[in-house]
N, C-alpha and C positions, 0 to 999 in steps of 0.2 A: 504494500500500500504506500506508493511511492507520495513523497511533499514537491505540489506542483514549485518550478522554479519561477519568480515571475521574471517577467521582460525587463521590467526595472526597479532601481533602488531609490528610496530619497533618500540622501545623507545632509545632516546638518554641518554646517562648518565648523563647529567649534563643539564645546560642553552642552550637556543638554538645556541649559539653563540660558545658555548664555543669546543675547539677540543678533542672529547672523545667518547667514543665506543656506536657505535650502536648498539644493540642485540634485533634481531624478537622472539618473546615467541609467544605460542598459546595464544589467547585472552580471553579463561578462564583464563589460569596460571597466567596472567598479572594482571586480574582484583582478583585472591586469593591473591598474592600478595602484590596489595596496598592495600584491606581491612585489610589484617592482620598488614600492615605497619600502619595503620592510627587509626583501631578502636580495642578495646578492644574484646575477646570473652567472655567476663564474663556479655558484656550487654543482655539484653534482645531481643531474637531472630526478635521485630519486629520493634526494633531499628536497628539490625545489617542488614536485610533485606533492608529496607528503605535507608542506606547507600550505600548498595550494589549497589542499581538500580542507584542511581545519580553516581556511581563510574561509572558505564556502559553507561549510557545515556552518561556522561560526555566527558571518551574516546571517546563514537560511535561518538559524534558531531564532535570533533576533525579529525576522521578519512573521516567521510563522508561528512564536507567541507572540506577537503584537507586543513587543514588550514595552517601547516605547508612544504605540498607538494607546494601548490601555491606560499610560497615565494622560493621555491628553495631550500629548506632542500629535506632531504635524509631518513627521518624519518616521523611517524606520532604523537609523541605524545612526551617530554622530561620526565625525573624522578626529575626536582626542581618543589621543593612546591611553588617556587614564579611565577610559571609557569602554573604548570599544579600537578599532583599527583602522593605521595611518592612510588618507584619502587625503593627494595632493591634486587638487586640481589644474588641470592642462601641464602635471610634467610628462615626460618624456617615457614610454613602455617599451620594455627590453623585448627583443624580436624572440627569444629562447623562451621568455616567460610569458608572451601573447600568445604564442602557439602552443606552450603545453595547457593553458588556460580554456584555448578552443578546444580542446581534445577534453577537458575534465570538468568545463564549468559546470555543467548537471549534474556531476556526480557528487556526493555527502556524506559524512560517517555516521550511524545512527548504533545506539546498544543494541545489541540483539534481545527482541522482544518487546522495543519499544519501535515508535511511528515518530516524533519529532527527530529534526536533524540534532546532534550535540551540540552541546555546549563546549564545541573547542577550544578550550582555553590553553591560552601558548603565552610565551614571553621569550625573551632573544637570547636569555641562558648565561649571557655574561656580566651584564648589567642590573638584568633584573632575573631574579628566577620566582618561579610559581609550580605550583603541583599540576600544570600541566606539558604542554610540547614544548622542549626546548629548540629554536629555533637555528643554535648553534650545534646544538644538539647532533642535530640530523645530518647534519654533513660528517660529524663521525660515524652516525651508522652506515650512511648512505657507502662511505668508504669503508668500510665493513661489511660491504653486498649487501646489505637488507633491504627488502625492497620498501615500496611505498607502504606497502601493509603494514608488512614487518614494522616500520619505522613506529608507524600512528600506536599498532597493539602495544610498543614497546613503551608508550606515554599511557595510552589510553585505557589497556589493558587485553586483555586474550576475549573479551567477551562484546567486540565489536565488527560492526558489519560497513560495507562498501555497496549505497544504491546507486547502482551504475541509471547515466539513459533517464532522469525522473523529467516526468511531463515538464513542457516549458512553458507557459500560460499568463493570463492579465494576474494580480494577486488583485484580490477583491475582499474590500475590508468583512469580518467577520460577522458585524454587526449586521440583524438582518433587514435593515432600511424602515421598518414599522415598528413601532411595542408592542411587544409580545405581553397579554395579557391573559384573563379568566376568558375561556375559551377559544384560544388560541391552537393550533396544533402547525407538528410537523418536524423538520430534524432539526432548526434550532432549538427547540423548543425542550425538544430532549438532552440535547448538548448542552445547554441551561440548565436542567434536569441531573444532568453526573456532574456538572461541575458543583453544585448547590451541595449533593451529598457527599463528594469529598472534600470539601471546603466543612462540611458539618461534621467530619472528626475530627477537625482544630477546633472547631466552635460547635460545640456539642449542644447550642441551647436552638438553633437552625432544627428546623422542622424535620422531618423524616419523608423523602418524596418514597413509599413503596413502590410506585410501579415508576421506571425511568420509561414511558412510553411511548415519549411524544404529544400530548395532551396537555394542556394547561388545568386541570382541575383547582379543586379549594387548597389542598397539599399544598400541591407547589405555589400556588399565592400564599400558602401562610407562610412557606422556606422563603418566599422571596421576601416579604413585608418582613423576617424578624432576620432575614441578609443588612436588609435598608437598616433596620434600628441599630444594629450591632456596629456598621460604618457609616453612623450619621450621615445616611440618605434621604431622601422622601420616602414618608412611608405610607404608599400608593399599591403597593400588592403590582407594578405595572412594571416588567423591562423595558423603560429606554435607552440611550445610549450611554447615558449616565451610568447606570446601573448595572447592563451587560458587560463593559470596560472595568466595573469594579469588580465581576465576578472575576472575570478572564485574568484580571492583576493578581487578586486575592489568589483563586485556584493557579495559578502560577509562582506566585509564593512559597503555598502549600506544599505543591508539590515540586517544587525546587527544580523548576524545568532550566532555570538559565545560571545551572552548576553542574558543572562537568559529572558530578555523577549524582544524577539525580530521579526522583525519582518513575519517572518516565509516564509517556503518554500508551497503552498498548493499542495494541489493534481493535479490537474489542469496542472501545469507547471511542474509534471515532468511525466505525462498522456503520452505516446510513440503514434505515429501516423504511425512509421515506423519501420517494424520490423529490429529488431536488431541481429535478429537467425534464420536463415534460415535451414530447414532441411526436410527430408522425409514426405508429406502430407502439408508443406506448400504452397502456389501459386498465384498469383497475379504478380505484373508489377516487383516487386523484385527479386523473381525467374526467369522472364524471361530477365532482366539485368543479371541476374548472366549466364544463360545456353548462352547468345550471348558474354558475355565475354569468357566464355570455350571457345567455338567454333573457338572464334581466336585466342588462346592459343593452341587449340588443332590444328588447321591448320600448326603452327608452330613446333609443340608436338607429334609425332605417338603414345606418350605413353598414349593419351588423348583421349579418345574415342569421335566424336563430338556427340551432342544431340539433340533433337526436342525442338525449341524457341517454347514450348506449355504452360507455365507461371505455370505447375504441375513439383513441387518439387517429381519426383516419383523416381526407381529403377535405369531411365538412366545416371538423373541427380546425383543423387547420388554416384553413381560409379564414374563416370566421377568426384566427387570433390575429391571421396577417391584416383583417379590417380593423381591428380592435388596434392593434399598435400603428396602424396610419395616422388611426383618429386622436390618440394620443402622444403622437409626436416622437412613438418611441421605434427603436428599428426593425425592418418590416422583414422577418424572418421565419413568422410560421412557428416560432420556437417558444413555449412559456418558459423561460428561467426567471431569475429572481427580480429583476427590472419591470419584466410584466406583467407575475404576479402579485406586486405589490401595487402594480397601478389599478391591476382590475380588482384587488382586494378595496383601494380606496374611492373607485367608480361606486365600484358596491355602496360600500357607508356610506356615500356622498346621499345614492339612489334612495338608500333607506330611510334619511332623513328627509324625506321629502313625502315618503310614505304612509295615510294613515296609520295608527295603530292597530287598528281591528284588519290589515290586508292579510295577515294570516303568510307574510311573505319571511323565509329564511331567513333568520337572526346577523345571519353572518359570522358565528361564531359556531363552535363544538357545543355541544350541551353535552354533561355528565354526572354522576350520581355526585350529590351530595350540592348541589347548583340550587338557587334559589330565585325565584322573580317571574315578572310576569312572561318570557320567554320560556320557562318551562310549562308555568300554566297551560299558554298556546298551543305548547306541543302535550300536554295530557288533554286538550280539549280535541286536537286531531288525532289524537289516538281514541278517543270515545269515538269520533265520526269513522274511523276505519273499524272499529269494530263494530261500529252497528252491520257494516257488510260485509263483516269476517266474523264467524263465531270462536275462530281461532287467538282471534289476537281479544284480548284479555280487556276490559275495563279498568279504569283507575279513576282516583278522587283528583279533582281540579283545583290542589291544596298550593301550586305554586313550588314544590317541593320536590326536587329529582329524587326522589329513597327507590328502594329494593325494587315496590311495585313497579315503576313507571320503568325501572331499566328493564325487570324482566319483559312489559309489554313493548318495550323497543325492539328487545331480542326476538321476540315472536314476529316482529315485524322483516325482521332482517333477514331472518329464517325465512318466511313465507317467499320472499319474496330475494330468493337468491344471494344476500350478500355477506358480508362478515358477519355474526353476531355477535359486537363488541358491547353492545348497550348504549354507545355514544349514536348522538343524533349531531351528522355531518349535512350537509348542502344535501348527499345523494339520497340519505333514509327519509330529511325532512320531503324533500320532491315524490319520493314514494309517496307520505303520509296525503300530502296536496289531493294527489291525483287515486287516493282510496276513498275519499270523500263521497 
């Protein structure tokens, strides 16, 4: 599960603190750069190599915790050595160490069994030394045949790996452009979700999210509201950017991701359970969230063709998103990533405020057990309308109140009618209930 590399870096000019010019370079040029700033090319190519990758690994850890974005900088990485790594702008890059740069910039050292790049920490071995890479170091091994590997296990340890070839791609801040709130769903929501409960064995007074699932339930608003109180935040139950930057800081802290031996990100937790990209040949409960949100976009929209809620990402659906991102300005590719689903998430709420109460139209939200308000009311009140013409699907009281009953008659619902039976009421179960009426 390779860490996409992005195309480019901001590096600040100076100390984090201090006020001086940012400038984004492509992320090879950065990394020719501070090798030619920091090592010699007259070393031996499998010293100069071995430098390379801790230069790369080094920045990539920087970039892919956010570690600098999560306090609220504007930058991903400084150019002080008491920082981070020397970045001289417009000098001169050694032809030996451009070219082994081009041959390795993608590649990073990671521990075995963990997903972020390391925290390669080096220093030049004669001036300064550290319990990481010495940088003088390596030209004795290097002259001692060891190759690049050799060189790194011999700092790093025996219990490290080389991802060669990792995707090259935009880096796209983490944050996922909306707040995430009480029914919410989907993989930030869950990546929110492990960060909260490992963050909650340093701070054991953080709520207990049982199911990491993806779901925004009452749970995880209560982890998140007593997240807020413990770091004197707003205490809103609501991830905005505020809030999601101080988890990702906190949970980075925690678990000591930007120290050479720390305690690592695995596979496992950053494993997607929900797709993040929806497009032509995709299908499942995603796809038909997405074609019932067109629909009432399109209702409002004649420029929007409406669609068949059939859960196939096909030709119709497609067209339909390539009208939808005309009309908003954003780019016309047929593709829902996170750009356009955030824009037709906020069509939606725009739509919905606009809409009597009594329309009986999708919340726009997950509904789940233990959920309270008149949005659940509406849906125990279309669950009484679907079972008057189902003897299967179960009645319930119109108490405002998600408990046992009302999910088991969601379940019955889901069941009858083909789809998950999680109990949650999403865009596609509430669309069923519409059309049992």
């Amino acid at each position: 599960m390779a860490v996409t590399v992005p195309e480019t870096i901001t590096v600040h000019l100076g100390r984090p603190t201090a006020n001086a010019q940012n400038v984004t370079v492509p992320f090879a040029d950065y990394i020719k750069n501070v090798a030619s700033s920091e090592i010699y090319p007259t070393w031996p190519e499998n010293a100069i190599r071995a430098n390379v990758l801790a230069q790369i690994s080094y920045a990539l850890n920087r970039v892919y915790t956010e570690y600098y974005r999560s306090r609220g900088y504007e930058f991903d990485i400084t150019n002080s050595t008491a920082f981070d790594q020397s970045y001289v702008p417009n000098r001169d890059i050694f032809e030996n160490v451009s070219r082994i740069v081009d041959d390795v910039f993608n590649d990073y050292i990671v521990r075995q069994g963990q997903v972020q790049p390391l925290f390669a920490q080096y220093c030049d071995g004669r001036e300064v030394s550290c319990s990481g890479l010495s940088q003088w170091g390596t030209v004795t091994l290097a002259n001692n045949g060891l190759s690049p590997y050799e060189i790194l296990q011999s700092y790093y340890g025996n219990d490290i790996n080389i991802i060669f070839d990792a995707p090259i791609g935009n880096a796209e801040e983490s944050y996922p452009g909306i707040p995430l709130r009480l029914g919410s769903a989907g993989e930030d929501v869950r990546s929110l979700q492990l960060r909260l409960n490992r963050i909650r064995r340093n701070y054991p007074s953080i709520t207990m999210i049982p199911e990491t699932d993806g779901y925004f339930g009452v749970q995880t608003e209560r982890a998140v509201r007593d997240f807020q109180s413990i770091f004197n935040l707003a205490e809103d139950g609501v991830v905005g950017k505020g809030t999601w930057y101080k988890v990702i800081n906190i949970y980075n802290g925690v678990k000591r991701l930007n120290d050479v031996n720390s305690e690592g990100i695995s596979p496992e937790e950053v494993r997607r359970q929900f797709d993040t990209r929806l497009e032509r040949g995709s299908t499942g409960i995603g796809v038909g969230t997405l074609q019932v949100l067109l629909n009432a976009v399109a209702a409002a929209a004649p420029q929007i063709q409406p669609v068949s809620v059939d859960l196939i990402y096909g030709t119709q659906t497609e067209n339909a998103v390539r009208e939808f991102q005309a009309l908003y300005g954003l780019p016309v590719t047929g593709i829902t990533e996170r750009a356009t689903w955030n824009a037709l998430l906020r069509t939606y709420e725009a739509l919905l405020a606009t809409l009597p109460d009594e329309s009986n139209a999708f919340p726009g939200i997950v509904l789940t057990r233990g959920m309270e308000g008149e949005d659940v009311r509406t849906l125990q009140r279309l669950i009484n309308g679907a079972a008057v013409n189902n003897p299967d699907i179960p009645s319930v009281s119109e108490d405002g109140v998600f408990g046992a009953a009302t999910e088991e008659a969601v379940k019955a619902v889901q069941r009858i009618y083909g789809i998950e039976a999680n109990g949650r009421v999403g865009a596609v179960t509430w669309e069923i209930l519409l059309n049992a009426q």
